[in-house]
SEFIZA-758808 format. One record per residue: residue number from 1; y, x negated, z negated of N, C-alpha, C in turn. Coordinates in steps of 0.1 Angstrom, whole numbers. Example, Ala and Ser with C-alpha at 12.3 -4.5 7.8 and 13.67 -1.06 7.14 Angstrom:
2
<atom i="1" n_Y="-57" n_X="-132" n_Z="-78" ca_Y="-45" ca_X="-123" ca_Z="-78" c_Y="-33" c_X="-132" c_Z="-78"/>
<atom i="2" n_Y="-22" n_X="-128" n_Z="-71" ca_Y="-11" ca_X="-137" ca_Z="-71" c_Y="0" c_X="-129" c_Z="-79"/>
***
This chain:
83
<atom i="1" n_Y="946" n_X="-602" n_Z="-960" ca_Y="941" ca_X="-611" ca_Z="-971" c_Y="953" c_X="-620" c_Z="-975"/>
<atom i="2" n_Y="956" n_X="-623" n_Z="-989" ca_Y="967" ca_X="-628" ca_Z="-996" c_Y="961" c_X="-643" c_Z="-995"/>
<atom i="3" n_Y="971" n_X="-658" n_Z="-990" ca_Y="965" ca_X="-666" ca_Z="-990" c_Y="964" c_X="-672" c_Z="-1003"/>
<atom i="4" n_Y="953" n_X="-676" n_Z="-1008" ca_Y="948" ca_X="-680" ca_Z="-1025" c_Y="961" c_X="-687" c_Z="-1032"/>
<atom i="5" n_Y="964" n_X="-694" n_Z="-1026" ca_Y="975" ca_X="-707" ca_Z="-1035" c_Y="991" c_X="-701" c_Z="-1032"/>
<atom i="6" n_Y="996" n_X="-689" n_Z="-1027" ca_Y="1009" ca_X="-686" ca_Z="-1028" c_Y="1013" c_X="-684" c_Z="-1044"/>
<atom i="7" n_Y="1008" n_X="-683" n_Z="-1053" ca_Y="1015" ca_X="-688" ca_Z="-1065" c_Y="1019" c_X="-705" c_Z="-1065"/>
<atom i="8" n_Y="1033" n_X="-708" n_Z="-1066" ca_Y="1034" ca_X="-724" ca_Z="-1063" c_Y="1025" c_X="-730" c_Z="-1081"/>
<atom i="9" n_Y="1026" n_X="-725" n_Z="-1089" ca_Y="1028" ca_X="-731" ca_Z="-1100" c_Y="1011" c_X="-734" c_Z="-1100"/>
<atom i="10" n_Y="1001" n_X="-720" n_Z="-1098" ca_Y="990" ca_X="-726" ca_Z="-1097" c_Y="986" c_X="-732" c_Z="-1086"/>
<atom i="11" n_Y="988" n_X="-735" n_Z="-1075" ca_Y="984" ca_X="-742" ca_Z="-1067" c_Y="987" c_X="-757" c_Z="-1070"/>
<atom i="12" n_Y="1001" n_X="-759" n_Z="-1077" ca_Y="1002" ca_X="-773" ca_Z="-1083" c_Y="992" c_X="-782" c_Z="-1091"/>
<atom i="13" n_Y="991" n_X="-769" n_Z="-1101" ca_Y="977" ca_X="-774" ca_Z="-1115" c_Y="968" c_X="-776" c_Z="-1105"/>
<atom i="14" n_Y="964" n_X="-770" n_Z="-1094" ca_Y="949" ca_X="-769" ca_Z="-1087" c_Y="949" c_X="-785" c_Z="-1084"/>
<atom i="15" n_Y="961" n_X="-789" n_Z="-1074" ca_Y="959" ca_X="-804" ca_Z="-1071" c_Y="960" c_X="-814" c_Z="-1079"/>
<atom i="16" n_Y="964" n_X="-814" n_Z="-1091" ca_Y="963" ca_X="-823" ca_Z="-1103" c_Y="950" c_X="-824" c_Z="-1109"/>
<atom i="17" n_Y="944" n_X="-812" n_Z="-1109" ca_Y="932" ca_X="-806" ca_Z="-1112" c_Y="920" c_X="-815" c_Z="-1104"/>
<atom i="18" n_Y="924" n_X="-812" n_Z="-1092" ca_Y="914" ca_X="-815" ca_Z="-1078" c_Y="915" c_X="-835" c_Z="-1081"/>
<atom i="19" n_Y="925" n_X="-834" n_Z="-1080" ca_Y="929" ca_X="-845" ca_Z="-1082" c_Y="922" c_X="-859" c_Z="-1092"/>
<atom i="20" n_Y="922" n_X="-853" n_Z="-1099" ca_Y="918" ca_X="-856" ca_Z="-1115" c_Y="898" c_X="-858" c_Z="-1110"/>
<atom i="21" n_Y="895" n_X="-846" n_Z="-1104" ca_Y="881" ca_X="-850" ca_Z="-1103" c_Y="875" c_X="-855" c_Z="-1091"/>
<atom i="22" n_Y="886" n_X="-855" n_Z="-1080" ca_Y="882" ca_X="-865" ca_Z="-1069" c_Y="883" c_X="-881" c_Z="-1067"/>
<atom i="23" n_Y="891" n_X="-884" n_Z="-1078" ca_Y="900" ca_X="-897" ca_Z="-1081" c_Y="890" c_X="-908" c_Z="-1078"/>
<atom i="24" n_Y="879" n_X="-909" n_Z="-1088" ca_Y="869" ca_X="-917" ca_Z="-1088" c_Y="863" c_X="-920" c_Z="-1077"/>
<atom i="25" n_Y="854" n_X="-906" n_Z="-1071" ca_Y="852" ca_X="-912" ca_Z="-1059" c_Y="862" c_X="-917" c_Z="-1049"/>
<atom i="26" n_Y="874" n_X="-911" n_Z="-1046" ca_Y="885" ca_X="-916" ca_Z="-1032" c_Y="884" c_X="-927" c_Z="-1042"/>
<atom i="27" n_Y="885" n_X="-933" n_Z="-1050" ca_Y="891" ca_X="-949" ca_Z="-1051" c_Y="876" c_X="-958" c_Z="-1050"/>
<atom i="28" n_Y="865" n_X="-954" n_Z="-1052" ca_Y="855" ca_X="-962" ca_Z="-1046" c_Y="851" c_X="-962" c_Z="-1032"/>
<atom i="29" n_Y="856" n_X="-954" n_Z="-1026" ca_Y="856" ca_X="-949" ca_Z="-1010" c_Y="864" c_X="-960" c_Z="-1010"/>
<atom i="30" n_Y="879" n_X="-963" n_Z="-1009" ca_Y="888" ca_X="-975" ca_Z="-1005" c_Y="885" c_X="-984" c_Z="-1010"/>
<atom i="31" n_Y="880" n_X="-989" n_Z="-1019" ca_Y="874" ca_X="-1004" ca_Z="-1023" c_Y="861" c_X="-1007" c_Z="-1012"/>
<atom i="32" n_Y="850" n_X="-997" n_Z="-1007" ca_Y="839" ca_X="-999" ca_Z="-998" c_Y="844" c_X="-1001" c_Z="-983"/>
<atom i="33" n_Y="860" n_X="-993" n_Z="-980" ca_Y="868" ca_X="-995" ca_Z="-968" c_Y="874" c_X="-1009" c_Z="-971"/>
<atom i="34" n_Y="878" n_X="-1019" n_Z="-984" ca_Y="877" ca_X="-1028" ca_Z="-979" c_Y="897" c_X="-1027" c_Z="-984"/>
<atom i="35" n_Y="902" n_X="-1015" n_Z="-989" ca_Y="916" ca_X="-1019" ca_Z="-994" c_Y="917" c_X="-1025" c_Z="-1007"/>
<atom i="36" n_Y="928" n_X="-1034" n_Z="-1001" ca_Y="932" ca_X="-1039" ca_Z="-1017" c_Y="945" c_X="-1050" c_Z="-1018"/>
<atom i="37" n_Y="944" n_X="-1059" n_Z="-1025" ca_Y="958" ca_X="-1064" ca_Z="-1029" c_Y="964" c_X="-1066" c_Z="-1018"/>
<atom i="38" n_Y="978" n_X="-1061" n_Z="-1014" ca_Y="990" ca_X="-1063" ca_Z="-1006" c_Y="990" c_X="-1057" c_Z="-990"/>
<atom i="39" n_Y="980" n_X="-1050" n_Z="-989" ca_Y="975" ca_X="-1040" ca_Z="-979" c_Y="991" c_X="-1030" c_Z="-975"/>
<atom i="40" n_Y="996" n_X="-1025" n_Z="-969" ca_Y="1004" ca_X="-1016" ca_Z="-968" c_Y="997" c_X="-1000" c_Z="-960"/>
<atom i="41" n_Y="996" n_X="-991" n_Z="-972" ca_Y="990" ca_X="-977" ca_Z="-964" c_Y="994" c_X="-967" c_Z="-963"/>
<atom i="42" n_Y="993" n_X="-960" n_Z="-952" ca_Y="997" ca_X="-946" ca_Z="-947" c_Y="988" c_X="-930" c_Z="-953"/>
<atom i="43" n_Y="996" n_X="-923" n_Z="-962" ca_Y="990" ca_X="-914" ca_Z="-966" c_Y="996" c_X="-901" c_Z="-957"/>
<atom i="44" n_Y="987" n_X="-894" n_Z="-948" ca_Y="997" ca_X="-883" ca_Z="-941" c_Y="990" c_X="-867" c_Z="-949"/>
<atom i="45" n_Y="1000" n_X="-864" n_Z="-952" ca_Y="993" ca_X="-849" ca_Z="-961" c_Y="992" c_X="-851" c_Z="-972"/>
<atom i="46" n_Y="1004" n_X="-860" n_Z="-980" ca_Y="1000" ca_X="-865" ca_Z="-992" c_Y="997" c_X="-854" c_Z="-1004"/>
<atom i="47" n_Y="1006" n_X="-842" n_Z="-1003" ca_Y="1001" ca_X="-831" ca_Z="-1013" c_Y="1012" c_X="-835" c_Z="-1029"/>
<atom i="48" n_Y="1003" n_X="-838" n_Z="-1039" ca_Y="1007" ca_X="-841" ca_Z="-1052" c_Y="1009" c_X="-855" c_Z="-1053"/>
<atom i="49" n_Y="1004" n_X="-860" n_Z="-1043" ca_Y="1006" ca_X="-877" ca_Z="-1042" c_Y="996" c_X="-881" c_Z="-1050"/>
<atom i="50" n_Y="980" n_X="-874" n_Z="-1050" ca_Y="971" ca_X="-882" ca_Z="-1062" c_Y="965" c_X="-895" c_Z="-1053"/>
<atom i="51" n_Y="962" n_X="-891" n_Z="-1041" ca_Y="959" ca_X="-905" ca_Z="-1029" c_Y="969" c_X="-910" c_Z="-1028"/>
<atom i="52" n_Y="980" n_X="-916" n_Z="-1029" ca_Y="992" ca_X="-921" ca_Z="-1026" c_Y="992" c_X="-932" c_Z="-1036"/>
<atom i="53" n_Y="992" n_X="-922" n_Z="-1053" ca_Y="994" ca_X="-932" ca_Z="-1064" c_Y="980" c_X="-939" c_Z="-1062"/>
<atom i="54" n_Y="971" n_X="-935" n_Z="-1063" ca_Y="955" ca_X="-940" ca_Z="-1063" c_Y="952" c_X="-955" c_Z="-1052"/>
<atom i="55" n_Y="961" n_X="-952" n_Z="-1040" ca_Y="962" ca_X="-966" ca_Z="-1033" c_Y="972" c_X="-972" c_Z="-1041"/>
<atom i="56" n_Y="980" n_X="-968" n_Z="-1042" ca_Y="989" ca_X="-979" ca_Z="-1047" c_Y="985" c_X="-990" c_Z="-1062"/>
<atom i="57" n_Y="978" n_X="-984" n_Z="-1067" ca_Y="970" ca_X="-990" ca_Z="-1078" c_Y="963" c_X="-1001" c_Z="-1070"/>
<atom i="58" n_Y="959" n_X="-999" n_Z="-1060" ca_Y="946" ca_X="-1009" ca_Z="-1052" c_Y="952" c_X="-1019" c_Z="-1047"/>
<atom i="59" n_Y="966" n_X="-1016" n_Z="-1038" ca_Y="975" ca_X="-1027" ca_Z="-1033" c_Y="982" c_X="-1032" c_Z="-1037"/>
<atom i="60" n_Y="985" n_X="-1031" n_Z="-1051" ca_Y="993" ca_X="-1039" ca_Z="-1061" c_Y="1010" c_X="-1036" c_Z="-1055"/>
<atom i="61" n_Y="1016" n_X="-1046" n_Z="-1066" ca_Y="1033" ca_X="-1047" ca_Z="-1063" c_Y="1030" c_X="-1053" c_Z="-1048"/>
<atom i="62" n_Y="1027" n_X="-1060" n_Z="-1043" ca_Y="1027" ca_X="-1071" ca_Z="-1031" c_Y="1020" c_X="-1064" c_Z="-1020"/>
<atom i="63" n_Y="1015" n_X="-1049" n_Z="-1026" ca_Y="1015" ca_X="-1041" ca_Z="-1009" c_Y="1023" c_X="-1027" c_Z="-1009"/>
<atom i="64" n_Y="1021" n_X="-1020" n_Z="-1004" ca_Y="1030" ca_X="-1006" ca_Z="-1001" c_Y="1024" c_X="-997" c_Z="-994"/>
<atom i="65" n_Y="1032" n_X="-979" n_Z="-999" ca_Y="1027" ca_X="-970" ca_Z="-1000" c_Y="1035" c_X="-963" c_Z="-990"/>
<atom i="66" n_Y="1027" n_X="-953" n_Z="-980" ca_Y="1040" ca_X="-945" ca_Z="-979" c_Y="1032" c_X="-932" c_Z="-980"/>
<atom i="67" n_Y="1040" n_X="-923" n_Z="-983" ca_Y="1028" ca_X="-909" ca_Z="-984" c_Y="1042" c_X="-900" c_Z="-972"/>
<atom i="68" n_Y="1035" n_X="-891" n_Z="-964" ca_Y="1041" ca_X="-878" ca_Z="-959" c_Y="1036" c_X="-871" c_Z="-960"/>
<atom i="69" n_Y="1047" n_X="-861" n_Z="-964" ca_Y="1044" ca_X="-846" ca_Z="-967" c_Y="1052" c_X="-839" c_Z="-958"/>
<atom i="70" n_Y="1049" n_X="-824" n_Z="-957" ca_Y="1064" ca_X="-817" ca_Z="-949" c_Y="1063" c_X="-807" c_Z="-962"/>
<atom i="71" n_Y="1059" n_X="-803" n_Z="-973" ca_Y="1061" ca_X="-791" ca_Z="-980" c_Y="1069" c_X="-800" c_Z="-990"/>
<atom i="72" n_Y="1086" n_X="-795" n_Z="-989" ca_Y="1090" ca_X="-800" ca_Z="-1002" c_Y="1088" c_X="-802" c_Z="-1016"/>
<atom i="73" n_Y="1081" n_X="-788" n_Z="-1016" ca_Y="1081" ca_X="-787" ca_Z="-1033" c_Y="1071" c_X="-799" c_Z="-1038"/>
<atom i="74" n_Y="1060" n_X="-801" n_Z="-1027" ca_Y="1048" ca_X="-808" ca_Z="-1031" c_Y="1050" c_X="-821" c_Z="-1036"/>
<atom i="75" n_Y="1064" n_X="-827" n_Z="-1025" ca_Y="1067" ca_X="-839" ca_Z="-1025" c_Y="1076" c_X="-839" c_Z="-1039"/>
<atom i="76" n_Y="1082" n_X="-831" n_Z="-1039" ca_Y="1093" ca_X="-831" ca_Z="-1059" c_Y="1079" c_X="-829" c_Z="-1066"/>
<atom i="77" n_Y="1069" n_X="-830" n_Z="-1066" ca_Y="1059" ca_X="-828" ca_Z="-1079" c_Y="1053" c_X="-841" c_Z="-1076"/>
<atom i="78" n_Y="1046" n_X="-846" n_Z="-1065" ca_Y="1044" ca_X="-865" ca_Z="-1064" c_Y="1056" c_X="-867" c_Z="-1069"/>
<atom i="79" n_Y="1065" n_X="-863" n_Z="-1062" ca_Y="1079" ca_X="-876" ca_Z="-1076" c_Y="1078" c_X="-875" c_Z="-1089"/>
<atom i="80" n_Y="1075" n_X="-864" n_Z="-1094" ca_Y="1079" ca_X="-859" ca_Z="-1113" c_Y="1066" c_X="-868" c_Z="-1120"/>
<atom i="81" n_Y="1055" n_X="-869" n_Z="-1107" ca_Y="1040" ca_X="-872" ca_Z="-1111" c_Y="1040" c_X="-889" c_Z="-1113"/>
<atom i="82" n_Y="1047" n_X="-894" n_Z="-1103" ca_Y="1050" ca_X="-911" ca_Z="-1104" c_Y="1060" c_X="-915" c_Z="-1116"/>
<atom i="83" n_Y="1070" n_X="-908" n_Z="-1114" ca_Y="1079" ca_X="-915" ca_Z="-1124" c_Y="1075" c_X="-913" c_Z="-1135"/>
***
């Protein structure tokens, strides 16, 4: 069996995608956890970086983000996606 997401390009759109319609809920999930201005948080498995930017919206300039990834490509598409 061929694993679904070895096209990189669609697997990208998928997590922008995914991303796009899980957004809402993960950012009311961290407001009910109780994150917010100047918090400093750990994203592990960040992917496209949609949880990464999504906290970082919550903890303002005066907190910080760190996302890890180990799949390169993922991490150059959270970059193209932030800047």
């Amino acid at each position: 069996m061929d694993y679904p997401f070895a096209n990189r390009a669609a697997e990208d759109e998928r997590l922008v995608v995914q991303g796009a319609l899980f957004d809402p809920l993960t950012r009311r999930l961290f407001q009910q956890a109780g994150i917010t201005s100047g918090m400093r948080v750990l994203d592990l498995g960040s992917g496209a970086g949609n949880v990464a930017r999504l906290v970082a919206e919550l903890v303002g300039p005066a907190g910080a983000v760190v996302g890890i990834e180990r799949d390169p490509v993922a991490v150059e598409l959270a970059r193209r996606r932030t800047d």
